[in-house]
TIBALUM-925228 format. One record per residue (C-alpha): x negated, y negated, z. Coordinates in nm, 2 decimals, always signed. Layout:
BEGIN
@u: X	v: Y	w: Z
...
END
This chain:
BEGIN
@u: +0.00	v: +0.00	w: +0.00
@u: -0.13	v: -0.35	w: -0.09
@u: -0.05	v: -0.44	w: +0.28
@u: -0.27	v: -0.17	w: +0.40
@u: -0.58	v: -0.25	w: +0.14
@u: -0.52	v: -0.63	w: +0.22
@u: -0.60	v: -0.58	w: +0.57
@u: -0.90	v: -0.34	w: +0.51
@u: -1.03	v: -0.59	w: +0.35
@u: -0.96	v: -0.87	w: +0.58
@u: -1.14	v: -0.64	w: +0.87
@u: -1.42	v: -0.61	w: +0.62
@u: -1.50	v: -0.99	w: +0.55
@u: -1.42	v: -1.16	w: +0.86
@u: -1.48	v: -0.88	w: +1.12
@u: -1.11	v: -0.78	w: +1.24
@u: -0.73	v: -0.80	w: +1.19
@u: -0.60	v: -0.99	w: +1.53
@u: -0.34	v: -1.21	w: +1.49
@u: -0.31	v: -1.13	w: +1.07
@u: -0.02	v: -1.19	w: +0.89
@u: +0.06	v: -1.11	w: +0.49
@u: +0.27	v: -1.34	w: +0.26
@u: +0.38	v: -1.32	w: -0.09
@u: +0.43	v: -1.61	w: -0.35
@u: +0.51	v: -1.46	w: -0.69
@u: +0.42	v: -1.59	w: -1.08
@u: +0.66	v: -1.75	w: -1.29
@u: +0.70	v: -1.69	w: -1.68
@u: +0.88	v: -1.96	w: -1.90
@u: +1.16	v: -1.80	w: -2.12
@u: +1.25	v: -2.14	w: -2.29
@u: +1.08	v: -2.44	w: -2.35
@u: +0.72	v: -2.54	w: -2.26
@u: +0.57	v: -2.88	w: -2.15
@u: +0.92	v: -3.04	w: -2.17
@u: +0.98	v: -3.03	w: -1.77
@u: +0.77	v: -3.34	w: -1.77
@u: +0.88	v: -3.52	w: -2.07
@u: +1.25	v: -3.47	w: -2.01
@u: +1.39	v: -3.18	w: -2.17
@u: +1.50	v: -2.81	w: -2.07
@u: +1.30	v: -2.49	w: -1.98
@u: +1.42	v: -2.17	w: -1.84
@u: +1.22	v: -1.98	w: -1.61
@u: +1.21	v: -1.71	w: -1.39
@u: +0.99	v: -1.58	w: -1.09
@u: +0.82	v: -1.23	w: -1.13
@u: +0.71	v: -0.90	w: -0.96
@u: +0.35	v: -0.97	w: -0.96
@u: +0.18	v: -1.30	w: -0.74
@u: -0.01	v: -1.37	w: -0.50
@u: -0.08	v: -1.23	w: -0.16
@u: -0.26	v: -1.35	w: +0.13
@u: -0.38	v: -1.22	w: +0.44
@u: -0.43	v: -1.55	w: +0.71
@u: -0.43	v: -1.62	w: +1.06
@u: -0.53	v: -1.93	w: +1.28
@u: -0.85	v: -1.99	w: +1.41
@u: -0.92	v: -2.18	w: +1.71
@u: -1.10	v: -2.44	w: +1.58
@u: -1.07	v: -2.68	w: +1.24
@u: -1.31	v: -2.43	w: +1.01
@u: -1.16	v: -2.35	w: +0.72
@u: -1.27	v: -1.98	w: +0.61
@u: -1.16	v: -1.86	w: +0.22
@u: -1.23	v: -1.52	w: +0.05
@u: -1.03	v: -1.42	w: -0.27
@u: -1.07	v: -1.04	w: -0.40
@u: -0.97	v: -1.18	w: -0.76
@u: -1.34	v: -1.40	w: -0.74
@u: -1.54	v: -1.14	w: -0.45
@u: -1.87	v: -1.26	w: -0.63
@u: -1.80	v: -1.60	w: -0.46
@u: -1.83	v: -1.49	w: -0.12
@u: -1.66	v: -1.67	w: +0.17
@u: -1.63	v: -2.05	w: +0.05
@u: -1.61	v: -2.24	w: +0.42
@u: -1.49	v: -2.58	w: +0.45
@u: -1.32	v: -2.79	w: +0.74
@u: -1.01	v: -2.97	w: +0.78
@u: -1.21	v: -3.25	w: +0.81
@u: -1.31	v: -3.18	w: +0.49
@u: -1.03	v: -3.17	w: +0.26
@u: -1.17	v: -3.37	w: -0.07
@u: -1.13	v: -3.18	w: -0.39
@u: -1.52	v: -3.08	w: -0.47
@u: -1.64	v: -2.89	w: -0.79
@u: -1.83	v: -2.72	w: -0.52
@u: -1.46	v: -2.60	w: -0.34
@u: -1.37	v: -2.36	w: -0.66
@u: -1.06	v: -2.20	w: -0.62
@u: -1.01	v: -2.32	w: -0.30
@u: -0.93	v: -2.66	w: -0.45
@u: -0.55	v: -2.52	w: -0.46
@u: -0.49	v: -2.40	w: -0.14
@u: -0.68	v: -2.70	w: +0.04
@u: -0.45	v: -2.97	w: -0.19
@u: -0.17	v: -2.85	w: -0.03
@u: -0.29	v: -2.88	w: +0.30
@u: -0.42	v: -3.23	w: +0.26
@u: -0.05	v: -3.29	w: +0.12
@u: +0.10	v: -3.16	w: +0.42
@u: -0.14	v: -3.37	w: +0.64
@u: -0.04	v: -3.71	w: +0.40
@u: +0.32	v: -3.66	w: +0.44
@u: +0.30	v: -3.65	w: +0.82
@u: +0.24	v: -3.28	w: +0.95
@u: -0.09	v: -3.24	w: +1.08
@u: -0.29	v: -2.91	w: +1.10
@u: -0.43	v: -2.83	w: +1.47
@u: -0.66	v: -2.57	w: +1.34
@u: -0.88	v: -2.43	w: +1.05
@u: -0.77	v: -2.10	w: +0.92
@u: -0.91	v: -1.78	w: +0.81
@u: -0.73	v: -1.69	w: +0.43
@u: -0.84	v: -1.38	w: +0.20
@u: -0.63	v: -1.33	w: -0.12
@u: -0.55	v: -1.13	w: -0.40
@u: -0.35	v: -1.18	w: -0.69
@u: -0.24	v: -0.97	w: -1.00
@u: -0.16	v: -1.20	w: -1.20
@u: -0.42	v: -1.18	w: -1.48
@u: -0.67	v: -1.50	w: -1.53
@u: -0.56	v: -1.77	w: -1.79
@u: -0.25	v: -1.57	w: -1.90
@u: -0.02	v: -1.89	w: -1.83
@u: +0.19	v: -1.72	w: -1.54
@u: +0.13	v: -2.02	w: -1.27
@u: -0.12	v: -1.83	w: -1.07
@u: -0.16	v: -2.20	w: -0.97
@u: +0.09	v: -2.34	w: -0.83
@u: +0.16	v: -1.93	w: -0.70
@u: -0.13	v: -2.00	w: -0.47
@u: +0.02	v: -2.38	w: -0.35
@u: +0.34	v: -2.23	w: -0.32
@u: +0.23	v: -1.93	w: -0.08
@u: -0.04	v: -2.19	w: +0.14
@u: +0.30	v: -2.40	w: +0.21
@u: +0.48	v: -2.09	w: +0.33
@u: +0.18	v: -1.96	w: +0.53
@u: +0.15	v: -2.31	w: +0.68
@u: +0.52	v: -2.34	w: +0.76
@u: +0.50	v: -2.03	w: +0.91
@u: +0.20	v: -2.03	w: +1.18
@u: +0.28	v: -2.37	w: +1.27
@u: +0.65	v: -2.43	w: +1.25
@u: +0.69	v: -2.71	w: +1.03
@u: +1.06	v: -2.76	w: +0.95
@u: +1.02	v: -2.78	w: +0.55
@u: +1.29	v: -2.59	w: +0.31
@u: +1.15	v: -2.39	w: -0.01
@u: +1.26	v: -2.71	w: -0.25
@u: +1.00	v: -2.89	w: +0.03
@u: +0.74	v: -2.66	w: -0.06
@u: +0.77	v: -2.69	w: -0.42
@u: +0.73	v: -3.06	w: -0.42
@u: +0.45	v: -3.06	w: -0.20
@u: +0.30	v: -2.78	w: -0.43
@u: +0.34	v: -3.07	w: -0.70
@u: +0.21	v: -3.38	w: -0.48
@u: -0.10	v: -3.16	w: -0.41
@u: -0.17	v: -3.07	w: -0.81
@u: -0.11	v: -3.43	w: -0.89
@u: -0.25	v: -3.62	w: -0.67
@u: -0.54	v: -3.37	w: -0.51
@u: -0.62	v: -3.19	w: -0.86
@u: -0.49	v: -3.46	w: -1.05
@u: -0.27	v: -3.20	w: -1.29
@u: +0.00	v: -3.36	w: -1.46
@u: +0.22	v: -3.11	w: -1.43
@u: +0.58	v: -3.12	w: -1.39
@u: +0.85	v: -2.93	w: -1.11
@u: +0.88	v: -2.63	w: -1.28
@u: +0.60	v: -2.42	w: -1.21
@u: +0.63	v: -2.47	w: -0.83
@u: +1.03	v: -2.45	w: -0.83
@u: +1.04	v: -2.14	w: -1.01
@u: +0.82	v: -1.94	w: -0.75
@u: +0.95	v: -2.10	w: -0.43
@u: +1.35	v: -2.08	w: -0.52
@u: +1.33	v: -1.78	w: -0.79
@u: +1.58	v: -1.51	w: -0.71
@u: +1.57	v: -1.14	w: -0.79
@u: +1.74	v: -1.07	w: -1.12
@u: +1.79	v: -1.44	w: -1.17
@u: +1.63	v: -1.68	w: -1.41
@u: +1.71	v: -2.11	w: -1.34
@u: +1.83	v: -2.33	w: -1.60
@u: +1.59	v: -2.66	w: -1.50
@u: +1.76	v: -2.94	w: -1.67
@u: +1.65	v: -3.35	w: -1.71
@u: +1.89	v: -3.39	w: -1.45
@u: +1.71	v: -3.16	w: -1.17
@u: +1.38	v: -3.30	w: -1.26
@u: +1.48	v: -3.64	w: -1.23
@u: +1.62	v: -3.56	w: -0.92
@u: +1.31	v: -3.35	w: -0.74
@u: +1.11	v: -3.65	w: -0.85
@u: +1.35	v: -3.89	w: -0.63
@u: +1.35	v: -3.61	w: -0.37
@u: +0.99	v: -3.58	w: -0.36
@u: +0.98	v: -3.97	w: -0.29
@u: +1.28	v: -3.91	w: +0.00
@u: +1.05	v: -3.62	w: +0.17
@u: +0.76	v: -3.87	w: +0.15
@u: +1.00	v: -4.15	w: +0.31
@u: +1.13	v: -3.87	w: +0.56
@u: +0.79	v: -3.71	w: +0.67
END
């Protein structure tokens, strides 16, 4: 079981499993339309089977600690929450810390670093949002070790503020919408009208937090 292998690993790289929990965040594939989210038209997308998975847990101080099994030649790629710049030097981690400097700039601080392995299947490059999978699923394991009240819709936009304004990505809603309100056996019709309207409820959670 990926559970199982996930925490094997986790025992592996940073010494033991106390405290470990395991989250999901799938991909998303577009059925209809591409790069219109943005410029005002339709698409039609839909979450999938395969993702992301992470096995985290707090630390007790601000030390940041990231290992991905998808890019094991890296090694563990440390940083701080004192820290969080995007840096060439960050790699992948660029993603997850985004979303935590988002958090942090609409009001919800983080008490302490974390320690966060991953592994994804969804293959490199193959334009299935293994992005905004990973922004998606550092929003949910943030919510849930620290009790931020945020909805999925929340996570989505901060998934967006963070590639926007940390990665500076122009990209639209729908990658992060997909995976954080996707439903089994259900694709979403994103229209002009939900786009304008997650782009004046992104300014509203700003406003809020």
């Amino acid at each position: 079981m990926i559970k199982d292998v996930m925490l094997e690993k986790f025992r592996q790289v940073f010494g033991d499993t106390q405290d470990v929990k395991i989250f999901f965040a799938p991909g998303r594939v577009n059925l209809i339309g591409e790069h219109t989210d943005y410029n005002g038209g339709h698409v039609f997308p839909c979450a999938l089977t395969i993702g992301t998975y992470a096995a985290a847990r707090i630390r007790g101080d601000r030390k940041l600690r990231f290992y991905s099994m998808n890019f094991d030649k890296l090694g563990v790629i440390e940083s701080s929450l004192d820290e969080l710049v995007p840096s060439r030097d960050a790699r992948w981690t660029n993603y997850p810390k985004g979303v935590m400097w988002a958090f942090e700039q609409k009001g919800m601080k983080l008490p302490y670093g974390m320690d966060i392995l991953l592994n994804g299947n969804i293959p490199n490059s193959s334009g299935l949002s293994s992005s905004a999978s990973v922004e998606v699923l550092t929003g949910t394991i943030l919510r849930e070790f620290f009790g931020f009240q945020v909805t999925n819709q929340d996570l989505a936009l901060i998934g967006r503020y963070s590639e926007n304004n940390f990665n500076k990505v122009n990209c639209g809603i729908m990658d992060q919408f997909a995976i954080a309100m996707g439903k089994k056996d259900h694709a979403i019709f994103l229209t002009r009208r939900i786009c304008h309207m997650s782009t004046r409820l992104s300014r509203l959670t700003e406003q809020r937090l």
